[in-house]
Structure formats: structure tokens, C-alpha cells
ZADO-1210 file (C-alpha; in nm, 4 decimals, padded with zeros to 6 digits):
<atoms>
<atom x="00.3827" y="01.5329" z="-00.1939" code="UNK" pos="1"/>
<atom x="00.2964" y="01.3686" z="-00.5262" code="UNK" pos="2"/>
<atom x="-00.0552" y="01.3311" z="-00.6223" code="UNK" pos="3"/>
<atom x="-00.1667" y="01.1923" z="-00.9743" code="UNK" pos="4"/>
<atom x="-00.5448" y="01.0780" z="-01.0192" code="UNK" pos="5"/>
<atom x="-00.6283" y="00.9031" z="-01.3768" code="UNK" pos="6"/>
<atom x="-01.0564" y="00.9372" z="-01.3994" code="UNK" pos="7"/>
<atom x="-01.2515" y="00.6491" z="-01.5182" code="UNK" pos="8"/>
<atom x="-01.5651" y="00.6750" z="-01.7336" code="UNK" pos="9"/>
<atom x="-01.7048" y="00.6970" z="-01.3795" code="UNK" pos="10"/>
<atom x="-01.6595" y="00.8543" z="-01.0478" code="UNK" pos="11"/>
<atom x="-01.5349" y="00.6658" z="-00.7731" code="UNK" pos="12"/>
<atom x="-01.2927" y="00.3725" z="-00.7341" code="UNK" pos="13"/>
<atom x="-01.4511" y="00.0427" z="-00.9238" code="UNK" pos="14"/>
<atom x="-01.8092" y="00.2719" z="-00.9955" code="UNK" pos="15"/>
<atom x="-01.7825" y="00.1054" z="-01.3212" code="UNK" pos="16"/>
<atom x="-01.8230" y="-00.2530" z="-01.1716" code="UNK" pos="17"/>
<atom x="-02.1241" y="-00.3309" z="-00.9253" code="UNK" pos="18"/>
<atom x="-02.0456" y="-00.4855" z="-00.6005" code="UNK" pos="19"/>
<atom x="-02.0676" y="-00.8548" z="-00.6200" code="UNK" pos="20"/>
<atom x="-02.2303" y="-01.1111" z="-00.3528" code="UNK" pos="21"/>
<atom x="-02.0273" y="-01.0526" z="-00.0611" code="UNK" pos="22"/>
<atom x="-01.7155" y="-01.3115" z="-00.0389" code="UNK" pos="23"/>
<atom x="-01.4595" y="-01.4390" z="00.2218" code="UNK" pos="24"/>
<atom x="-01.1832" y="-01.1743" z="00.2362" code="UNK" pos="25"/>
<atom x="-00.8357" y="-01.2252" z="00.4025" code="UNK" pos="26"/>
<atom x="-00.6679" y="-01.0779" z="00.7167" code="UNK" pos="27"/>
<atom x="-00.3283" y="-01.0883" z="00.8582" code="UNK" pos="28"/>
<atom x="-00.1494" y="-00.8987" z="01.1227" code="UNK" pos="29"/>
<atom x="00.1762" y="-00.9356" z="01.2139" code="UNK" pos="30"/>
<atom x="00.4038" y="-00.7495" z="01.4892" code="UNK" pos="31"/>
<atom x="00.7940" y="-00.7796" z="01.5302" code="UNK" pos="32"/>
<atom x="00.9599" y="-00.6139" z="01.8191" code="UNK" pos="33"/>
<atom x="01.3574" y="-00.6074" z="01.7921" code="UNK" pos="34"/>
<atom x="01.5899" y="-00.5945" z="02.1003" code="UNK" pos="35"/>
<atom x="01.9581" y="-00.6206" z="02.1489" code="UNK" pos="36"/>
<atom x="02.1350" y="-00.9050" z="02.3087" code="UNK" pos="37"/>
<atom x="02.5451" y="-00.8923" z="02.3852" code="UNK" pos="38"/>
<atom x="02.6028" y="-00.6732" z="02.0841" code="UNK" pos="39"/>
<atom x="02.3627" y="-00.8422" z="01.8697" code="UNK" pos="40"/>
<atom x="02.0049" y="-00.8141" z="01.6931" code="UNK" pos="41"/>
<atom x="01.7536" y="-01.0673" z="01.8527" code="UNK" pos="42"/>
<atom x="01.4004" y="-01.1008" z="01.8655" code="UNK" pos="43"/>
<atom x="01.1874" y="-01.0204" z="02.1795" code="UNK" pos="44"/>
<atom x="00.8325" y="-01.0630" z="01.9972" code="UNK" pos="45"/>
<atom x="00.7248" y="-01.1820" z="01.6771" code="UNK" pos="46"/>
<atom x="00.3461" y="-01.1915" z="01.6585" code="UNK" pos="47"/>
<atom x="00.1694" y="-01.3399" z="01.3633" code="UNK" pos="48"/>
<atom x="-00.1893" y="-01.3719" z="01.3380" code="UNK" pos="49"/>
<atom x="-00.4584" y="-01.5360" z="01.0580" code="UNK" pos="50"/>
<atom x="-00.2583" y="-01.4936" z="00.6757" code="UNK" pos="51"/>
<atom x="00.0265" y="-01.2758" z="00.8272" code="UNK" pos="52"/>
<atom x="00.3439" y="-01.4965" z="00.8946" code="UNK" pos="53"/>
<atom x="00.7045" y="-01.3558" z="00.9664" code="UNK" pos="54"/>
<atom x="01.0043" y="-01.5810" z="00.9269" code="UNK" pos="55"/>
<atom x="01.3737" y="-01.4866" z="01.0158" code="UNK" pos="56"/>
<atom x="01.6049" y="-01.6707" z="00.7873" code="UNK" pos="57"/>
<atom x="01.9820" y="-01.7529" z="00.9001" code="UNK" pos="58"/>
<atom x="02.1711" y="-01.4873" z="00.8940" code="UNK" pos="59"/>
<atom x="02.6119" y="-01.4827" z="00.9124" code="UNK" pos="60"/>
<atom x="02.7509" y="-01.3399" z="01.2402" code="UNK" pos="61"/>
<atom x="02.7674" y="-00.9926" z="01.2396" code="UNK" pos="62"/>
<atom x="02.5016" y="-00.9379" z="00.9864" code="UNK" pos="63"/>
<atom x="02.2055" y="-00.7651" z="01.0264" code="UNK" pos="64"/>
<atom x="01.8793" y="-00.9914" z="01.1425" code="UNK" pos="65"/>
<atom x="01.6640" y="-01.0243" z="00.8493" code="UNK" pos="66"/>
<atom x="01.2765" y="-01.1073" z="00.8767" code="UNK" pos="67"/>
<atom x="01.0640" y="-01.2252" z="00.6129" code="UNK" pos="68"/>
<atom x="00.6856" y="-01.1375" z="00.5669" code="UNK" pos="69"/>
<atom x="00.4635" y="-01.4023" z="00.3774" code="UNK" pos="70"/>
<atom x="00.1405" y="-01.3394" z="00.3115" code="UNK" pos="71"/>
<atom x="-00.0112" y="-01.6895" z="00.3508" code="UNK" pos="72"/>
<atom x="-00.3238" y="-01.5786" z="00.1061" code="UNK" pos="73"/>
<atom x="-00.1676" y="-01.5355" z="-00.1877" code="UNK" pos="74"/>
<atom x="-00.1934" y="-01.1979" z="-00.2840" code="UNK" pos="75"/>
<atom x="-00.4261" y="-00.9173" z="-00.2229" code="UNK" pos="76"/>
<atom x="-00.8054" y="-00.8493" z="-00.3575" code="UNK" pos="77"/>
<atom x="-01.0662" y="-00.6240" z="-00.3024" code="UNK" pos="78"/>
<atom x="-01.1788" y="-00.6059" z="00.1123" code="UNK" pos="79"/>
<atom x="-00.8435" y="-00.8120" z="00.2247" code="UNK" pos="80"/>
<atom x="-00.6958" y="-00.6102" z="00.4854" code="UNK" pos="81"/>
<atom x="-00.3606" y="-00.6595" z="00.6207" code="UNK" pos="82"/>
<atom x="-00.1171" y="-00.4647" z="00.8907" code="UNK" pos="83"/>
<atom x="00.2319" y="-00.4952" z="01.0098" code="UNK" pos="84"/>
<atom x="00.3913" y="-00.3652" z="01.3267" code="UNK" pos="85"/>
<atom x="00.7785" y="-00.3241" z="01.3326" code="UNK" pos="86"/>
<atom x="00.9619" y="-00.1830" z="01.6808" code="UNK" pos="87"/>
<atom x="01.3473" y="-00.1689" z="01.6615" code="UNK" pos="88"/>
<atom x="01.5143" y="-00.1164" z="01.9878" code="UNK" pos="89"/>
<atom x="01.7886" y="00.0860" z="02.0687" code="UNK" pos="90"/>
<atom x="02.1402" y="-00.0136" z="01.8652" code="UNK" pos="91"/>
<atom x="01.9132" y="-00.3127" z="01.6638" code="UNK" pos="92"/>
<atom x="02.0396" y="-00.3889" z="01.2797" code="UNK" pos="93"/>
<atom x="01.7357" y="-00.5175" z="01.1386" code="UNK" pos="94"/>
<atom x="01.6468" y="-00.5801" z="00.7400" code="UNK" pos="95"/>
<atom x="01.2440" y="-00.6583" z="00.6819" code="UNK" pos="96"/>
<atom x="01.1342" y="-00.7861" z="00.3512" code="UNK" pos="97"/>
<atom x="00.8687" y="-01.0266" z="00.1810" code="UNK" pos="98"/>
<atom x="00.8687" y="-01.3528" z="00.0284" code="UNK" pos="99"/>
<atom x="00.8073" y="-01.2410" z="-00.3305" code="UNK" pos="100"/>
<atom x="00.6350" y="-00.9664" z="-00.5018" code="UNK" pos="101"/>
<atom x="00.2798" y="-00.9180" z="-00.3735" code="UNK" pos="102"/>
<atom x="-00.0294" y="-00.9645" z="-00.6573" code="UNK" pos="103"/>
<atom x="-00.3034" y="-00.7742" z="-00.6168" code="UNK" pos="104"/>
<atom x="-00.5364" y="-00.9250" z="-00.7826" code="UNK" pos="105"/>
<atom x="-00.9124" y="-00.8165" z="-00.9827" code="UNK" pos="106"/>
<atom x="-01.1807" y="-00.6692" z="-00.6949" code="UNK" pos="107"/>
<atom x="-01.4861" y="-00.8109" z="-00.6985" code="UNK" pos="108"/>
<atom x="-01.6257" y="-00.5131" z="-00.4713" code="UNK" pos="109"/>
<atom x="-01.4112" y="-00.3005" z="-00.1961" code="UNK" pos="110"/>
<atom x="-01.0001" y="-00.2415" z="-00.1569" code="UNK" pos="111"/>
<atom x="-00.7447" y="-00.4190" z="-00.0270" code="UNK" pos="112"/>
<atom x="-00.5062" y="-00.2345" z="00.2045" code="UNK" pos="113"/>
<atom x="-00.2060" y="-00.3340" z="00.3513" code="UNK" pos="114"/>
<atom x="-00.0482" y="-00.0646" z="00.6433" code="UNK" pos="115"/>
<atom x="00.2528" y="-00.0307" z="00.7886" code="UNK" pos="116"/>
<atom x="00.3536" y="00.1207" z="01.1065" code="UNK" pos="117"/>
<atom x="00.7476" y="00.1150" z="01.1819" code="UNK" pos="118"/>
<atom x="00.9008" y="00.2602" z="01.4945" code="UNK" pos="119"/>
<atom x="01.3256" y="00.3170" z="01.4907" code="UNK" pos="120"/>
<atom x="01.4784" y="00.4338" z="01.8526" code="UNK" pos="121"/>
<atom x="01.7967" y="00.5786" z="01.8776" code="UNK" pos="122"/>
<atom x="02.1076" y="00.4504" z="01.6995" code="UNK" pos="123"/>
<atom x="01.8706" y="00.1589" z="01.4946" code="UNK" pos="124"/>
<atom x="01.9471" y="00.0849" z="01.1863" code="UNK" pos="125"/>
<atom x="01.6306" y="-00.0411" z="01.0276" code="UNK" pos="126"/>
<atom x="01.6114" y="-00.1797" z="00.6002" code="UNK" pos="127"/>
<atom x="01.2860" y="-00.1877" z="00.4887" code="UNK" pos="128"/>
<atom x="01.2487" y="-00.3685" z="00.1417" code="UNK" pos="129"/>
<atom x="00.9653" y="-00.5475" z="00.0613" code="UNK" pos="130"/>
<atom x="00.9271" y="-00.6373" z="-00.3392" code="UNK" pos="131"/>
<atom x="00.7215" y="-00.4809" z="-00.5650" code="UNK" pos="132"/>
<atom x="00.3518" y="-00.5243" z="-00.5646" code="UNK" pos="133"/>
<atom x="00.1802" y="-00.6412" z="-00.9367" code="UNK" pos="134"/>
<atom x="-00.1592" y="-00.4479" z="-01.0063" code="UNK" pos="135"/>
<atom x="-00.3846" y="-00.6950" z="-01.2500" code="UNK" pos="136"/>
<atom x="-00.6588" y="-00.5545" z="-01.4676" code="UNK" pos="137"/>
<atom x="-00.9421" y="-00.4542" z="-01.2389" code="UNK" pos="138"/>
<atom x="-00.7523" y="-00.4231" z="-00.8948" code="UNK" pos="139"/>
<atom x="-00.7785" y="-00.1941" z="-00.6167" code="UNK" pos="140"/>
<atom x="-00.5465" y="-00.1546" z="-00.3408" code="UNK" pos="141"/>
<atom x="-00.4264" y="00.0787" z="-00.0409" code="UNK" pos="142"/>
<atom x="-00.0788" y="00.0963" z="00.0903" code="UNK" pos="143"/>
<atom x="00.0520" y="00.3074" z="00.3896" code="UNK" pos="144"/>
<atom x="00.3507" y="00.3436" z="00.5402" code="UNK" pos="145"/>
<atom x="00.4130" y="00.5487" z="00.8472" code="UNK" pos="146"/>
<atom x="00.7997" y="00.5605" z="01.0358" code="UNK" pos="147"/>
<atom x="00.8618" y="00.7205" z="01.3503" code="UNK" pos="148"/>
<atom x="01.2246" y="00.7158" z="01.3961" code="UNK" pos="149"/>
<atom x="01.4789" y="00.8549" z="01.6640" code="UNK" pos="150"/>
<atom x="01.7030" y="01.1654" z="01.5471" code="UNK" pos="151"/>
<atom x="02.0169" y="00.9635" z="01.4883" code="UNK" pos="152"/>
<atom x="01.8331" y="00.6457" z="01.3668" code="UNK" pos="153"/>
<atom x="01.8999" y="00.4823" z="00.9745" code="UNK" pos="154"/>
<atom x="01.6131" y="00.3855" z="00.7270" code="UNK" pos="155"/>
<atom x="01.6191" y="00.2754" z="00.3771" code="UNK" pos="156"/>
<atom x="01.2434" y="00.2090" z="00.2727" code="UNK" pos="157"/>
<atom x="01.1562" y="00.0948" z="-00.0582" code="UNK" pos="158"/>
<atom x="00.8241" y="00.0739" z="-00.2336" code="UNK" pos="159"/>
<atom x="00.7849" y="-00.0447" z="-00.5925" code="UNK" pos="160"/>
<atom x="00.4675" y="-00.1256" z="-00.7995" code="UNK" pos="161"/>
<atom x="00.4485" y="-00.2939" z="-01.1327" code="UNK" pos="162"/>
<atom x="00.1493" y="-00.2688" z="-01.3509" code="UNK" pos="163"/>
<atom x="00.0977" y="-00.5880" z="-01.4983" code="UNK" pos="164"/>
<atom x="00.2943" y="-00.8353" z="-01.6305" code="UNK" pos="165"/>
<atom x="00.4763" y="-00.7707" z="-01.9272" code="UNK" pos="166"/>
<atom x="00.6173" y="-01.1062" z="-02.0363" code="UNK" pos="167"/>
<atom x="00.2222" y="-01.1754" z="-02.0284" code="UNK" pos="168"/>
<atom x="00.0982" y="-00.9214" z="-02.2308" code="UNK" pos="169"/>
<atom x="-00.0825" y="-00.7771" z="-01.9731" code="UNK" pos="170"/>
<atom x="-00.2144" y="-00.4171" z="-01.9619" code="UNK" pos="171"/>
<atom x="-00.3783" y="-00.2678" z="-01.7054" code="UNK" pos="172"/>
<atom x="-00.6216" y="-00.0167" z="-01.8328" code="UNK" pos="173"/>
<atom x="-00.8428" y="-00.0160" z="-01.5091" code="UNK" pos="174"/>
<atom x="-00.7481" y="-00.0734" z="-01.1414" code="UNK" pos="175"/>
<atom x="-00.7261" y="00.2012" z="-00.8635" code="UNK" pos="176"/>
<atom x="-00.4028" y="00.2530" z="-00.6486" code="UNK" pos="177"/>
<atom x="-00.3376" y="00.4604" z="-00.2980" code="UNK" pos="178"/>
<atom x="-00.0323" y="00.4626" z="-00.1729" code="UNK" pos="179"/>
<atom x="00.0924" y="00.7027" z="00.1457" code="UNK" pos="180"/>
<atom x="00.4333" y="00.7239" z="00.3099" code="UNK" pos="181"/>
<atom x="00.4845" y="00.9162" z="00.6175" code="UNK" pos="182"/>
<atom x="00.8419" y="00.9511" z="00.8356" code="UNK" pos="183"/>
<atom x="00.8985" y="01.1842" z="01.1008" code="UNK" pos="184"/>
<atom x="01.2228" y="01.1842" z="01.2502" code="UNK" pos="185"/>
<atom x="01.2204" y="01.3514" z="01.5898" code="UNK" pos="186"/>
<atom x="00.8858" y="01.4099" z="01.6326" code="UNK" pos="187"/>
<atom x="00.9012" y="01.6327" z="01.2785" code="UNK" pos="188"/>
<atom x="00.7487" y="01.5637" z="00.9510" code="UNK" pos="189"/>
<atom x="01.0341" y="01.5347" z="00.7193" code="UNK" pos="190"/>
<atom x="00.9126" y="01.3095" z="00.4366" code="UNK" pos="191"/>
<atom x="00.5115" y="01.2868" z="00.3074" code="UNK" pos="192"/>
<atom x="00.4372" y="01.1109" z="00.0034" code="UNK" pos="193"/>
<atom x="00.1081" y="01.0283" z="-00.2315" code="UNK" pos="194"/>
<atom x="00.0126" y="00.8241" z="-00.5433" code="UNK" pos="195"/>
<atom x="-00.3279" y="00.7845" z="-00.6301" code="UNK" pos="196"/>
<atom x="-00.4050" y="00.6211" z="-00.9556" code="UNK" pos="197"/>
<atom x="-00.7435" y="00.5360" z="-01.0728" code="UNK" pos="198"/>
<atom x="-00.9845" y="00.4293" z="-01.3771" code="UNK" pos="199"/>
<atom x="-00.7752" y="00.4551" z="-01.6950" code="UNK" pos="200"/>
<atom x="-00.4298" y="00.3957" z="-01.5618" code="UNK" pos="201"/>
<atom x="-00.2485" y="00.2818" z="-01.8821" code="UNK" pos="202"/>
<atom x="-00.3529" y="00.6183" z="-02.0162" code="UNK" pos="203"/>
<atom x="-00.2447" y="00.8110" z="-01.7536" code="UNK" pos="204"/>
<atom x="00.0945" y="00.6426" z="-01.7306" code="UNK" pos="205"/>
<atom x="00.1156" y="00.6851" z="-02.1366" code="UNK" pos="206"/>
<atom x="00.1224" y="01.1138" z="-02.0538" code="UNK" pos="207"/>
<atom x="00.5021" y="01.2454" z="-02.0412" code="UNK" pos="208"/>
<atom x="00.4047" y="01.4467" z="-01.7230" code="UNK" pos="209"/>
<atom x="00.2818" y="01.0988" z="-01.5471" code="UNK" pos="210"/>
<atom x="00.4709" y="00.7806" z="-01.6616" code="UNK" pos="211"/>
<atom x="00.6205" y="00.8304" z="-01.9550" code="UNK" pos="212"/>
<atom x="00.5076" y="00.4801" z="-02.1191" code="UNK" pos="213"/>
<atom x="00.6280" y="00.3551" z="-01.7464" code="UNK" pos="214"/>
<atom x="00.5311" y="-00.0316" z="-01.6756" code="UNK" pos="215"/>
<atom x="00.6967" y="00.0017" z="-01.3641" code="UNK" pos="216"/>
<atom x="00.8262" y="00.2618" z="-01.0565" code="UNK" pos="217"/>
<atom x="00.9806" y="00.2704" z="-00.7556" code="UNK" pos="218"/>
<atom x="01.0622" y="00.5140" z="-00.4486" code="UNK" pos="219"/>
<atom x="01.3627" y="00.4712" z="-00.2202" code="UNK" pos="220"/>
<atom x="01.4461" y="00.6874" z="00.0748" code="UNK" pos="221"/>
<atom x="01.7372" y="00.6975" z="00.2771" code="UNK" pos="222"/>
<atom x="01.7180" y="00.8735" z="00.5914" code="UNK" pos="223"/>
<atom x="02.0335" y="00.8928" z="00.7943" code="UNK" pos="224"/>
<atom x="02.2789" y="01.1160" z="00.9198" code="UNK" pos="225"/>
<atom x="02.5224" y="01.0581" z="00.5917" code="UNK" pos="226"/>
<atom x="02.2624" y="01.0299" z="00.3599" code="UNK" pos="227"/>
<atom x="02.3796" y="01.3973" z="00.1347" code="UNK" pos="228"/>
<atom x="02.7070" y="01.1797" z="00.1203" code="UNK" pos="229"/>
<atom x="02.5719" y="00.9118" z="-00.0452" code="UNK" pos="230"/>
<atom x="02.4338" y="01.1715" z="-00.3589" code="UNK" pos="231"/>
<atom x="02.7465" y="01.1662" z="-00.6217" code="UNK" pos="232"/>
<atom x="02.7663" y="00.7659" z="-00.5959" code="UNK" pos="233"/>
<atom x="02.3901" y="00.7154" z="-00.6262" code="UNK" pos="234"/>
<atom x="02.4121" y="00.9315" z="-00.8980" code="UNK" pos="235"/>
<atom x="02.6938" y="00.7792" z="-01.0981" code="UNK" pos="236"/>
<atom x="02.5528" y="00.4716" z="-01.0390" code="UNK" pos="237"/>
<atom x="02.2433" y="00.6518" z="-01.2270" code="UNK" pos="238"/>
<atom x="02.3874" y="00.7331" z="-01.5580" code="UNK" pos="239"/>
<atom x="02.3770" y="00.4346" z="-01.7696" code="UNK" pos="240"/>
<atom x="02.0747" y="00.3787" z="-01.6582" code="UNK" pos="241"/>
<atom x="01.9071" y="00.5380" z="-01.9272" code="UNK" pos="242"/>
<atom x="02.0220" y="00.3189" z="-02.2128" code="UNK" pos="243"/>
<atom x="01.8301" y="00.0798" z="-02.0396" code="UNK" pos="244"/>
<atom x="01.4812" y="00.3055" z="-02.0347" code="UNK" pos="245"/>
<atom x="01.5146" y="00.3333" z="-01.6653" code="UNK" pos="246"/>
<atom x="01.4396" y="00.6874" z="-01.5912" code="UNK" pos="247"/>
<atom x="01.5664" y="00.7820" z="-01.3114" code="UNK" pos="248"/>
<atom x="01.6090" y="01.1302" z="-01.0230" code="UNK" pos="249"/>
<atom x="01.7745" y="01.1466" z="-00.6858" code="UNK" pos="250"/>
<atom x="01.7861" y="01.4694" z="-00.4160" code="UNK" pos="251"/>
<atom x="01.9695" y="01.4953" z="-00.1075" code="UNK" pos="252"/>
<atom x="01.8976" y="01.7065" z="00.1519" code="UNK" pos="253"/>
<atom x="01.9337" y="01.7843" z="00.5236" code="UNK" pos="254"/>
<atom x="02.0020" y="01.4053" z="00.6058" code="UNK" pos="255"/>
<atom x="01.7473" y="01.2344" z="00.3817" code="UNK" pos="256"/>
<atom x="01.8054" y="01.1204" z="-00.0001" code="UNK" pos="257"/>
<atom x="01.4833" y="01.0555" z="-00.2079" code="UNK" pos="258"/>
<atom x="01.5667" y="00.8803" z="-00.5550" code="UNK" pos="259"/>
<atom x="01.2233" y="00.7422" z="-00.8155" code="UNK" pos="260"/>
<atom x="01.2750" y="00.5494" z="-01.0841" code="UNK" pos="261"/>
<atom x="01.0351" y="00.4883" z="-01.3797" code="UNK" pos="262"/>
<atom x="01.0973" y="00.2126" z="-01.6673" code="UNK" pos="263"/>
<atom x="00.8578" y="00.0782" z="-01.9174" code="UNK" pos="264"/>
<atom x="01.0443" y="-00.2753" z="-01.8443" code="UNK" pos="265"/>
<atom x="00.9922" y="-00.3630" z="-01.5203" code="UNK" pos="266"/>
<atom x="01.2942" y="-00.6230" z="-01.4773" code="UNK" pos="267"/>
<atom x="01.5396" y="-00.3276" z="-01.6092" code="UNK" pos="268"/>
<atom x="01.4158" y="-00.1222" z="-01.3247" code="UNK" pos="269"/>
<atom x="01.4125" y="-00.3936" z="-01.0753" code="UNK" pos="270"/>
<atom x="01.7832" y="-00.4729" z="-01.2229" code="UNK" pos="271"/>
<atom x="01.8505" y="-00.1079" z="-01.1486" code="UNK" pos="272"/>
<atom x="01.6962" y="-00.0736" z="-00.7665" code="UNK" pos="273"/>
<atom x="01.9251" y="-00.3831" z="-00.6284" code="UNK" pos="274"/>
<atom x="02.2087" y="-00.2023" z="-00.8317" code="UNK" pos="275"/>
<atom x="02.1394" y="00.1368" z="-00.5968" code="UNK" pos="276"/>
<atom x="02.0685" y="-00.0938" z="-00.3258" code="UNK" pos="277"/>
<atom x="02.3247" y="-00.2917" z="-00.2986" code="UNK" pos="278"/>
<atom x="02.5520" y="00.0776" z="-00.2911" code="UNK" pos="279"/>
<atom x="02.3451" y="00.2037" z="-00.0331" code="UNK" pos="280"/>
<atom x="02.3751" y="-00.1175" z="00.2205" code="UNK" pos="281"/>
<atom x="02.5215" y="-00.4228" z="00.0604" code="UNK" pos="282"/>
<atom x="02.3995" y="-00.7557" z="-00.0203" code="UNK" pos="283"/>
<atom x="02.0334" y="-00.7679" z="-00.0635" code="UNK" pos="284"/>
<atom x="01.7583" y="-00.9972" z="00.1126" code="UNK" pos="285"/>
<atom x="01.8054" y="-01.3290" z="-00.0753" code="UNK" pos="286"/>
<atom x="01.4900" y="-01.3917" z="-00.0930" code="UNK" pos="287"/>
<atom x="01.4591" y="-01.0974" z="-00.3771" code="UNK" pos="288"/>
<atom x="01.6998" y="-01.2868" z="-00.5793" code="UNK" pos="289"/>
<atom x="01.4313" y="-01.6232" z="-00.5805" code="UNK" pos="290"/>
</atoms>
């Protein structure tokens, strides 16, 4: 588990901004239940409520059922609060994504959280790949991912975060981040992940130990029963990577590969996660090429 804390001047998430009058926040849910239907992936609930919408877009015979996740709001601020449900059948080929990359935007007062609760039953293969979140100056936000997933079930999850935008000049010197992954295959813990990054994040990412002068990271994890298989080709794929400035690792072990990558250009390392993603499953949401 990785933990990294950068202190403000102050203690506290946003303790160096007052709370403002109270404002409207948003809220979304969402839940997407997958079932099988003469060999194929169909959908047997899709449940959107308030600024949560899910959308499936056409998809070629014989390719996996793709679903789309828009948040209607516009982003994320401080006290928006959003969840997601995914259940994938038996046998379903399912790929989840969003619209475009989510912007979390300055807090006024509170955090924004966003969790998400995936369940994978046997022989599912399940993609989840939403794009990368953008942290402005001043934002605060939660993220959690938990997966419960049959013993022979497939994942690929992939969470990215970008802070600020660099064609913008943007830095992001104060904003707080959270972000938990949990997956348990078989009832068993087998993958538990933390980032927490508050108060002088530009700082912190500036260290060798933390960032390296990242703008940008990613995780990927690929749990499936060929996954140690997958190591050598992920990794060749890996080694021009660093003329780019995408740093990058990858481990395999006992059916689960774990890869990170860090760049201070956050198009080279989104360049570099469809390359590895495209390896790992093949074309990508199109959506993610918008």
C-alpha cells in the first residue's frame, strides 16, 4: 500500500481556506447490472439517477459491450458526491469508461468523492477505464474503488490523475487528493492501494522519492489467470518509454500484474497507457480517443 501525504502551512485538508456560505452541490448515482443473452453481453439494469448518466454506445458483433459514464455536472467540487454500481454476470464481456477526463475543480468548503463498487462472477471479463481526472489549484477530492471478483474472473482497472493543465500553465501548488483501491478475488485481499496528497502538492511531486517533477500518473492492474504472461510484453513495450520522460515499473505475480507510470507531460503518459492498453486488450473505448 502506497501512502504519500504533502503538509500544508496548516493541518487538515483546505484548513488554509474558511468554509464558504454553503452552496448547491451535485449528486449522481448510477447502477449497471450485466447479464448474458445467447452468447452475448446485454443489459438487465441500467439505473441512473440526478447527474449520473450511463450510455452504451454501438458496439461490432462479438465485441465486448461498452458503457459510458457522463457526469452531467461537469466535473467535481468540494461536497459533490457521486457513486457507481457495476454487477457483471456470469460469462459477461463488459468495458466501462467515461465521457472525458473528469475536472475537479477549486473547493469552496468540503470534498468531492466519487466511489466505486464493482462486482465480477465467474468467467466475467470486466475493463474498467475511465480517463484521467484533472486536479485545479485549490481542489479536493476522494476516489474509491472496491472489486469483488470470482476466482477465474478478468479485470483491467485503470486510474490516472493529472495535476493541472500543462498547455495552460497551470500548477497546482494546493489541492488535497484520496484515492483507495481495493480487489479481492475469492473472498481474499489480493490488491490494496493508497494516495493521499495534500497542501503543497507541486512540492511534494518535485521530491525524487514522490514524483520526480511528475505532472501526471497512472495505475493499471490486471488481474487474471494469465496475467504473469503478459510481464515480458508489457515490459518491452516499456523501454522506450523513457526517452519520452515516462517513467515507468511493472510486477507480476500470482495472477495479478501491477504497472505505474509517472511523466512530467501528461499527454506522453497518456500516449503511453493506450500503448500498454491496447497490448493488454485491444482497441480502446473510442470515446478516449475524442
Amino acid at each position: 500500500m502506497l501512502a504519500v501525504a504533502a503538509q500544508g502551512a496548516t493541518e487538515g485538508p483546505f484548513a488554509w481556506r474558511s468554509a464558504g456560505a454553503r452552496m448547491q452541490r451535485a449528486y449522481g448515482a448510477g447502477r449497471l447490472t450485466l447479464a448474458t443473452r445467447d452468447g452475448a453481453t446485454v443489459i438487465r439494469e441500467c439505473y441512473q439517477e440526478a447527474g449520473l448518466r450511463i450510455r452504451m454506445p454501438r458496439v461490432e458483433p462479438g465485441e465486448a459491450l461498452e458503457a459510458v459514464v457522463i457526469n452531467t455536472a461537469g466535473g467535481i467540487t468540494g461536497g459533490d458526491r457521486f457513486i457507481l454500481n457495476v454487477d457483471a454476470a456470469p460469462r459477461t464481456r463488459a468495458v466501462v469508461t467515461t465521457q472525458a477526463a473528469e475536472k475537479v475543480y477549486r473547493s469552496s468548503g468540503g470534498i468531492g468523492r466519487f466511489d466505486t463498487a464493482i462486482t465480477i462472477a465467474d468467467g466475467a471479463d470486466l475493463a474498467w477505464l475511465p480517463q484521467e481526472a484533472i486536479l485545479f489549484e485549490g481542489s479536493a477530492l476522494e476516489r474509491r474503488l472496491d472489486v469483488e471478483m470470482a476466482t477465474d474472473a478478468r479485470l483491467l482497472a485503470v486510474e490516472s490523475v493529472v495535476f493541472g493543465r500543462l498547455a495552460r500553465g497551470e500548477r497546482v501548488d494546493h489541492a488535497y487528493l484520496f484515492d483507495r483501491g481495493r480487489i479481492r478475488r475469492g473472498g481474499r485481499l489480493i490488491y490494496a492501494e493508497g494516495l493521499r496528497l495534500e497542501g503543497g502538492i507541486a512540492a511534494a511531486l518535485s521530491r525524487r522519492a514522490c514524483g520526480a517533477g511528475a505532472q501526471a500518473a497512472a495505475s493499471l492492474v490486471l488481474v487474471a489467470p494469465d496475467a504473469e504472461g503478459r510481464l515480458d510484453a508489457v515490459r518491452e513495450l516499456m523501454e522506450p518509454l523513457a526517452e519520452r520522460g515516462v517513467e515507468a515499473g511493472v510486477s507480476a505475480f500470482d495472477g495479478l500484474l501491477s504497472l505505474r507510470l509517472l511523466a512530467p507531460d501528461p499527454f506522453a503518459l497518456r500516449t503511453a497507457l493506450v500503448n500498454i492498453l491496447e497490448l493488454l486488450r485491444g482497441p480502446i473505448p473510442r470515446v478516449w480517443s475524442c
